[in-house]
N, C-alpha and C positions, 0 to 999 in steps of 0.2 A: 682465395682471391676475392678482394672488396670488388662491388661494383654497384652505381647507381642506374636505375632503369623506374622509370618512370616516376621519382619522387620516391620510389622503395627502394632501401640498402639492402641489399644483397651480402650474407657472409655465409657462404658454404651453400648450408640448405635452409639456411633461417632468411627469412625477411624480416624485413624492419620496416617500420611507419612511424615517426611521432607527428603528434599534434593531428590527427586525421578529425577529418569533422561529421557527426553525423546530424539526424533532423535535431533542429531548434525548438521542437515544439513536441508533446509527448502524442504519438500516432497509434491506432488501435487500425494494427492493419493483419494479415495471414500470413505474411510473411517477416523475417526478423527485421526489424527497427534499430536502429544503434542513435541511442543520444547523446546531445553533447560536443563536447571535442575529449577525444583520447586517444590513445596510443596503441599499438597490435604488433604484436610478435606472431609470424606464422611458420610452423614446420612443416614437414611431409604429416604429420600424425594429429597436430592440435592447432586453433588457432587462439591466442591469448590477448585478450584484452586488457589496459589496463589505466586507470583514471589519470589525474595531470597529476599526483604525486607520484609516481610511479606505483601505485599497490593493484593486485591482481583484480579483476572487478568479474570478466566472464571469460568462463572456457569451452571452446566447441569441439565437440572430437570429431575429425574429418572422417577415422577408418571405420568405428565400430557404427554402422546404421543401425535406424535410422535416424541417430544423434546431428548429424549433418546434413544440410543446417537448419533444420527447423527447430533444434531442442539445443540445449544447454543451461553450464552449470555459470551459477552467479552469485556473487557475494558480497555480501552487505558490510557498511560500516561496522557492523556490531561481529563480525567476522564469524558471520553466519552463512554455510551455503546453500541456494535453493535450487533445486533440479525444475527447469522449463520443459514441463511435456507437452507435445502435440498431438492428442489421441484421435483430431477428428475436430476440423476448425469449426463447423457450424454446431453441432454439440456440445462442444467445451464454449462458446459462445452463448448458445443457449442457457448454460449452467453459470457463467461466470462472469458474463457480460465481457470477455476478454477470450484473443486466440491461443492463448496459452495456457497450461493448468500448472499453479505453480505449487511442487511438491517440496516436503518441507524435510530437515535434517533431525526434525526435535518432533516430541511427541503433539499433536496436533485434532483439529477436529477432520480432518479428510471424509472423504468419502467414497473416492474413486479406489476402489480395491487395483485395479489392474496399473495405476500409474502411481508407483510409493519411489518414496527416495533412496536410490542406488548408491550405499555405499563404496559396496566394491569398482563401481567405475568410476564417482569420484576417489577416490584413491592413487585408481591407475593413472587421474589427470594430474594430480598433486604431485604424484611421482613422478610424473614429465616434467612436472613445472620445476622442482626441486633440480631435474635432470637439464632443465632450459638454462637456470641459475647460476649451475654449477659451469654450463658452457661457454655461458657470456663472461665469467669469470677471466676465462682462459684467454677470449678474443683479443686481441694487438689493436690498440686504438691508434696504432701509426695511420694517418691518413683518415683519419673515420671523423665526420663530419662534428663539431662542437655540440649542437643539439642531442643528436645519438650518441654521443659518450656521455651528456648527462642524463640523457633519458635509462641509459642502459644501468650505469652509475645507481639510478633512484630504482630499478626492479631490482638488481640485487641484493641492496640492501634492505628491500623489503618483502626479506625472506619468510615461512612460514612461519616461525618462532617471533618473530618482530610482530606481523599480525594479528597473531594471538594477543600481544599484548596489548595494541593500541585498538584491539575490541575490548580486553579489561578496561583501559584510559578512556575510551566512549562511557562506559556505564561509570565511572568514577566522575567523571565532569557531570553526568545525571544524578549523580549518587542514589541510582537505581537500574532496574533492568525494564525494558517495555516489555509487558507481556503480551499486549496488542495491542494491531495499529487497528486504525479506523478502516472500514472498509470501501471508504471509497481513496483511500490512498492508492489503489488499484491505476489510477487517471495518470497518476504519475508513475507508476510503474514500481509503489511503496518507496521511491526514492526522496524523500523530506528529513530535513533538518528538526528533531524533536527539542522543544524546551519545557521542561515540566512545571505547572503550575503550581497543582495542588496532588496528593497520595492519598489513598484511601479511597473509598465512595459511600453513597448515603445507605446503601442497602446491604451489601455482600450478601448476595442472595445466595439460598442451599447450592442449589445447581451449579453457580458459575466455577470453572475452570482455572480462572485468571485475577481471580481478585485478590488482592492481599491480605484480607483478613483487620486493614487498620481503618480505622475511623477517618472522614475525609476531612483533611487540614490543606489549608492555603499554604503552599511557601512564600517567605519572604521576597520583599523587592529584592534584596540586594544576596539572596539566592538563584533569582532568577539571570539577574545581571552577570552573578561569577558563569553560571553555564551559560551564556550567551559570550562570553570574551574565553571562554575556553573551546566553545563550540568554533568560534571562528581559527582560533589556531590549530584545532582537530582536523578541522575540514580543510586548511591548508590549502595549495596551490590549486587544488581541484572544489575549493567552493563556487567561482561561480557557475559553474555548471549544475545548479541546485537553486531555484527558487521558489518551492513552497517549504510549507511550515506544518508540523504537527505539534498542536499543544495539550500536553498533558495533564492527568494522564487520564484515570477514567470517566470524569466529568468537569472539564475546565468550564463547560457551561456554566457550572456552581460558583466561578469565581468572579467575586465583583466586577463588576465593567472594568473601573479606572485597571486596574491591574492587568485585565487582559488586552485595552491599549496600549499602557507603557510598555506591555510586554512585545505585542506587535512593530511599536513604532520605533524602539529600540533593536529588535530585530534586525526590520527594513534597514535601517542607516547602518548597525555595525556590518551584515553581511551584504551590503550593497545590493539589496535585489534589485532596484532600478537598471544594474550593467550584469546579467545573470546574461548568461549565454542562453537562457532556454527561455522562452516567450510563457503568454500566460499563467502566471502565478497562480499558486490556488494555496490554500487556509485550511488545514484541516481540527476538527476536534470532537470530541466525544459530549454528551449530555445524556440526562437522563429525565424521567419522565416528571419529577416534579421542579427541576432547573428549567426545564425548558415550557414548566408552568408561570412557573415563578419570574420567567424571566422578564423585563419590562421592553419593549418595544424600541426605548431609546439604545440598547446594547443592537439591537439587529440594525438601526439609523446607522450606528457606529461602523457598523462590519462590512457594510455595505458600501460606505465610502474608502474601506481599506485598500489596498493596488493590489487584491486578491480576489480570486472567485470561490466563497467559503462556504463549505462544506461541514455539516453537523449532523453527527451518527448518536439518533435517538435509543436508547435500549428499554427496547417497549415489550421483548416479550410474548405479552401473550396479550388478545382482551376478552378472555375469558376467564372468569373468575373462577373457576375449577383447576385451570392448567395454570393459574399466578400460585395456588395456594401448593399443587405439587409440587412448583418449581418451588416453593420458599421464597418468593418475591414477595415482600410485605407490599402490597398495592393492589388497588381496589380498582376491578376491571374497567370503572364508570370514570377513573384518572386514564385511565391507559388509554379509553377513546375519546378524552377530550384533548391528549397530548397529541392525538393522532390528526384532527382537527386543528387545533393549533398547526401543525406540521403546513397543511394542506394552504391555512393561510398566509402563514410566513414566505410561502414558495411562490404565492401568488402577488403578493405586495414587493418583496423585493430581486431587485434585476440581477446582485452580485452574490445574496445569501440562499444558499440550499439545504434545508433540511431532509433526510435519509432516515427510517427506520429501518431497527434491527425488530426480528422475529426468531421464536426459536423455532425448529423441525426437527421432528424424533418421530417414530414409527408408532409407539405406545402412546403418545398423547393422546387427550380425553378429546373427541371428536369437537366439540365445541370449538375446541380450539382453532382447528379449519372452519369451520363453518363461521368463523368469529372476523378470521384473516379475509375472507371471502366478501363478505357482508360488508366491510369497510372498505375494498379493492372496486367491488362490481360499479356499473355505468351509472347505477340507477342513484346508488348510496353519494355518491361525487358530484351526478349533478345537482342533487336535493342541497347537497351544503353550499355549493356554489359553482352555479350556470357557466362559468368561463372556466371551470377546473379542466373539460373534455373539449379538446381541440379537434378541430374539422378534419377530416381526412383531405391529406394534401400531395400523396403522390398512390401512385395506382401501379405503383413495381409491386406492393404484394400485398392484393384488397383483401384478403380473408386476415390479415393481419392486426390489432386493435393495440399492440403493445406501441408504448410511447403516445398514445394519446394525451397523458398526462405530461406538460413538458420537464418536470421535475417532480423528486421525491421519488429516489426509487429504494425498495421494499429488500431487504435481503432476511437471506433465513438462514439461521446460523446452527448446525446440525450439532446434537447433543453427542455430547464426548460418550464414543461406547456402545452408540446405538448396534443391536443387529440385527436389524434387518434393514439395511440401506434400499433394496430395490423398492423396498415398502414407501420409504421416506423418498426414494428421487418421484416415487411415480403421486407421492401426494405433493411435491415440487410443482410437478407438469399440470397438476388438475389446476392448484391453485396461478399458476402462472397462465395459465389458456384462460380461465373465467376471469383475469382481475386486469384493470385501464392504468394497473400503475405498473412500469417495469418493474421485474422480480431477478434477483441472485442469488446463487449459494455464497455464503460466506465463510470463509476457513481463516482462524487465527492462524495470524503474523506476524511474529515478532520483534524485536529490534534491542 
C-alpha cells in the first residue's frame, strides 16, 4: 500500500524523501550535519542518502551500534568510501579540529589504532543497498508521484558497477588520480571540485608518501578548459550543491598568476558558483616553501578579490636542519623559517587569503625538530615579528585556554607513514599544541 504522510512516500517499509534540504552552509557541530539538498531512502535496517543525480553519497546503519546516528559510511566522487567514527567528540576535536574522525578504505597515514575502516560492515551496507535496488525495481509506479519515479528511476540505475565506473570517468576528465587533498578541505567536509593545474612538484622528497615521482610541469590553458567542461557534466544535476574549488595538484602556488585566474574565473562562470546552494565559497590549494617565496604580492591582491575565502597548505616540514636532511627535503632550514614568516604576514595583510602549514610527526625525529616547531608557535617568537599577530583574550568560557589567539594560520602535523610508536607521537602532538599561540591538527592523507 502507497501512502503519503508527511511529504514522505511510504511503500511497504521503505520511505522516501526526494529533494530534502539540509544546512546551506558547512557546520562543525557534534552532532550529524546533512548538507545541501538530496534525497534519502530509509528502511527498518539503513538509512541511504543520496545526491540530486541519484548516486549513493552516505549510509547509516540504524541496527548495528553504535553506527546510529553519530557514524557513517560516505562516498566520494571518486567512488571512494570513508567510515565517520565518533570515538569521543572533544578528543577527536582536539586531534582534528573536527567532530568526526574520518577513516579511510585505502592505505593511509592514521593513527588512531582503535577506529580503522570496517570492511565487513560496509559490505553488509552495500549488500543492502544492492538489496534496496533490487526492491525498488519491483515497485508499481501506478499512482507514485512523477518526482519519486524519477528519483527512484535515477538510484537504480546507479547501480554499484555504474559507480565504479563514473569514479574511473572522474580521474579520466583529470587524467590523473589525487593522491591528496589539502587539509584544510576538512571546512568543507573534502567536498570540492578538483581542476588540476600543474603534475609533479619541485622536490619529491625521500619521505613523502604521495608524490609522483615527475618533475613539476604547468598543464596547458586548454587542458585545464577540457576538465572544467567535463567536470561540469560529471558533476551533473547535483553540481550546485558544490561551491568550492581544489586546485591542483601539489603546488598550484608554482603556477603563474595569469593561469591560476583564468583558471578561477572560468570556473566561477562555467559551474555557476554565484547560485550554488551552499553559501560561503572557499578556494583551496597546495604550495610549497620556495613558491610561496617566490611568490609576488600581486597573486595574493588577486586571490583576495576572488568570491572565495582561500586557503593555501604550505609543506614546510620541518625547520630544523637535521630533520629536512633525514627527510630528504633539499631545503635549508633558514627557507623553511622565512616561509614561515611569510605565512604569518600574508594572514595578517589579507581579509580573504589564509595561509596553513604543514609539519611532519613521527616518534623518532631528531628532537630539534620539536624544539624548532615550538620556537616558531611560542607567544614570545609571534609577538617579536609582529605586535598584532596575538589577539586579546575576548571571552572567559575557558581562561586557561591560549589556542586561537592567532586568528589564522593554523599548523597541522602530518604523521610519518609507519611510525610505531604512536602514543610516543600523539603525546609529542599534545606538548606542542599546549605550549604554541597557533592552532595545531593531525593531518591524515585524503584522497580523491
Amino acid at each position: 500500500m502507497n501512502e503519503k504522510n508527511d511529504d514522505i512516500y511510504i511503500y511497504g517499509d521503505i520511505q522516501i524523501k526526494a529533494n530534502k534540504w539540509g544546512a546551506n552552509y558547512y557546520l562543525k557541530s557534534s552532532y550529524p550535519v546533512r548538507h545541501g539538498q538530496y534525497s534519502q531512502i530509509e528502511t527498518p535496517a539503513y538509512i541511504f542518502q543520496f545526491n540530486l543525480n541519484g548516486e549513493i553519497k552516505l549510509i547509516q546503519d540504524k541496527i548495528n551500534a553504535p553506527l546510529y546516528p553519530g557514524e557513517w559510511f560516505k562516498r566520494s566522487m571518486a567512488n571512494d568510501w570513508t567510515f565517520y567514527a565518533s570515538p569521543g567528540y572533544g578528543a577527536t576535536y582536539h586531534f582534528m579540529g573536527e567532530y568526526y574522525l574520518p577513516c579511510f578504505s585505502y592505505p593511509t597515514n592514521a593513527v588512531f589504532d582503535d577506529y580503522i575502516f570496517n570492511n565487513e560492515r560496509l559490505e553488509q551496507a552495500l549488500n543492502a543497498f544492492k538489496e534496496l535496488i533490487d526492491r525498488l525495481k519491483r515497485l508499481s509506479t501506478k499512482g507514485m508521484p512523477v518526482e519519486i519515479e524519477s528519483f527512484l528511476k535515477s538510484v537504480t540505475e546507479n547501480n554499484l558497477d555504474r559507480l565504479k565506473h563514473k569514479g574511473e570517468d572522474f580521474h579520466s576528465i583529470l587524467n590523473s588520480r589525487i593522491s591528496v587533498l589539502p587539509p584544510d578541505t576538512r571546512h568543507t567536509d573534502y567536498d570540492v571540485i578538483p581542476i588540476i593545474l600543474s603534475d609533479g612538484c619541485l622536490y619529491n622528497c625521500g619521505f613523502c608518501a604521495v608524490k609522483s615521482g615527475q618533475e613539476f610541469q604547468v598543464r596547458s590553458q586548454q587542458d585545464i578548459l577540457k576538465q572544467i567542461k567535463g567536470l561540469k557534466t560529471f558533476y551533473g544535476d547535483d553540481l550546485p550543491n558544490y561551491n568550492s574549488l581544489f586546485l591542483g595538484m601539489h603546488d598550484a602556488l608554482n603556477v603563474e598568476k595569469e593561469l591560476i585566474e583564468y583558471t578561477i574565473e572560468t570556473a566561477v562562470e562555467t559551474f555557476d558558483i554565484e547560485h550554488s546552494k551552499m553559501l560561503y565559497p572557499k578556494l583551496f590549494l597546495f604550495g610549497s616553501v620556495d613558491s610561496l617565496l617566490d611568490a609576488d604580492e600581486s597573486l595574493f591582491e588577486t586571490l583576495n578579490k576572488m568570491p572565495f575565502y582561500t586557503f593555501i597548505n604550505i609543506g614546510m616540514e620541518s625547520p630544523d636542519q637535521e630533520t629536512l636532511d633525514k627527510l630528504r627535503k633539499p631545503l635549508s632550514a633558514d627557507k623553511v623559517k622565512k616561509s614561515f614568516e611569510k605565512m604569518l604576514d600574508i594572514n595578517l595583510a589579507f581579509d580573504y587569503v589564509e595561509i596553513t602549514a604543514n609539519f611532519v610527526i613521527g616518534s623518532d625525529l631528531p628532537d630539534g625538530h620539536f624544539s624548532s616547531i615550538a620556537e616558531l608557535t611560542k607567544k614570545e617568537y609571534l609577538e617579536s615579528h609582529n605586535k598584532d599577530l596575538i589577539m586579546a583574550i575576548t571571552s572567559m568560557a575557558a581562561p586557561k585556554m591560549h589556542e586561537n589567539y592567532v586568528k589564522k594560520g593554523n599548523i597541522y602535523l602530518s604523521p610519518l607513514i609507519g611510525d610505531k610508536s604512536l602514543k610516543k607521537m600523539l603525546k609529542r602532538f599534545d606538548e606542542l599544541k599546549k605550549s604554541g599561540y597557533l592552532s595545531m591538527f593531525m593531518y591524515l592523507i585524503q584522497r580523491l
